[in-house]
C-alpha positions as CSV (number, residue, x, y, z in Angstrom):
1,X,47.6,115.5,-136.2
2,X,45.0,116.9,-139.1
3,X,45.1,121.3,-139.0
4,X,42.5,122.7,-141.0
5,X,44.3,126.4,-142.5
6,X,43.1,128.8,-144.8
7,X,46.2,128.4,-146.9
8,X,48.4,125.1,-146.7
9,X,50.7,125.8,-149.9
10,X,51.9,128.4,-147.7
11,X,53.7,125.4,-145.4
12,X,55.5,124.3,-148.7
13,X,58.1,127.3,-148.6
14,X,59.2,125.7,-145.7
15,X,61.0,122.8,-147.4
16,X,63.8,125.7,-148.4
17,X,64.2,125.9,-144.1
18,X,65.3,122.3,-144.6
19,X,62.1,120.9,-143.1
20,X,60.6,117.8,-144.1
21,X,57.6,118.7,-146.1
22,X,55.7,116.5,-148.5
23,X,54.4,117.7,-152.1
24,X,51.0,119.2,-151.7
25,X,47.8,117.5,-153.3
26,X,44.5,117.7,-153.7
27,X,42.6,114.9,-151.5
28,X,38.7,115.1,-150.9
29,X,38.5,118.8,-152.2
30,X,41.2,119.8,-149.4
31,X,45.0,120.3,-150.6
32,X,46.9,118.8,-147.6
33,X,50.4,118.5,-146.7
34,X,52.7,116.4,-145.1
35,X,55.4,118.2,-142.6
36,X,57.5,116.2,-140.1
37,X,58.7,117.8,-137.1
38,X,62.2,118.2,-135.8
39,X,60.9,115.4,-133.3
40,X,59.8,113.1,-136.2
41,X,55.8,113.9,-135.8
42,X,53.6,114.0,-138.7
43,X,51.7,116.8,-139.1
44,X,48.9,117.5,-141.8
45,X,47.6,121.0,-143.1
46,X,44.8,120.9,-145.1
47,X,42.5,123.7,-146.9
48,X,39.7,123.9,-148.8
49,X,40.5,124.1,-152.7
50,X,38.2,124.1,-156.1
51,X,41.2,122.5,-157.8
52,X,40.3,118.8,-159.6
53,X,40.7,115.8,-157.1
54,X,44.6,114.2,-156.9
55,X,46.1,117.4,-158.4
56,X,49.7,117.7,-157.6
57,X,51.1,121.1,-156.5
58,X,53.5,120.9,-159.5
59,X,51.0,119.8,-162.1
60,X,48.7,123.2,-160.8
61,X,51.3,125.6,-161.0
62,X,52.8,124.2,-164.8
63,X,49.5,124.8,-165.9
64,X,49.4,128.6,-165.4
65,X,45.9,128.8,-164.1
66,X,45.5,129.4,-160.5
67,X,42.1,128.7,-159.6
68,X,41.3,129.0,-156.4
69,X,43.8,132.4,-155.9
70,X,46.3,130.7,-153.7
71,X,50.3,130.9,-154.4
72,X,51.1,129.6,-157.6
């Protein structure tokens, strides 16, 4: 299942509730995100983003320069 948010870096703090969450990146001007449900369902969070196509959240935040406002 695809969610359109306003802010999908947001779901990455959830990885520290021991919740399967995938790296965020930059796909089709959208960061998405991969979560997995207790139940083993997939489920994608995307929002819109300025940041340059294929950008890994880790690669963003090393460079210092939040872009688009969102968490660094």
């Amino acid at each position: 299942m695809f969610v359109l948010c306003s802010d999908t870096i947001a779901f990455y703090t959830f990885r520290s509730k021991g919740i399967d969450v995938n790296e965020p990146v930059v796909e089709n001007g959208l960061w998405v995100i991969k979560l997995t449900d207790p139940d083993g369902y997939n489920l994608l969070f995307e929002s819109e983003t300025n940041v340059s196509e294929e950008t890994r959240y880790s690669d963003w935040t090393a460079t210092g320069k939040l872009p688009d406002g969102k968490h660094p």
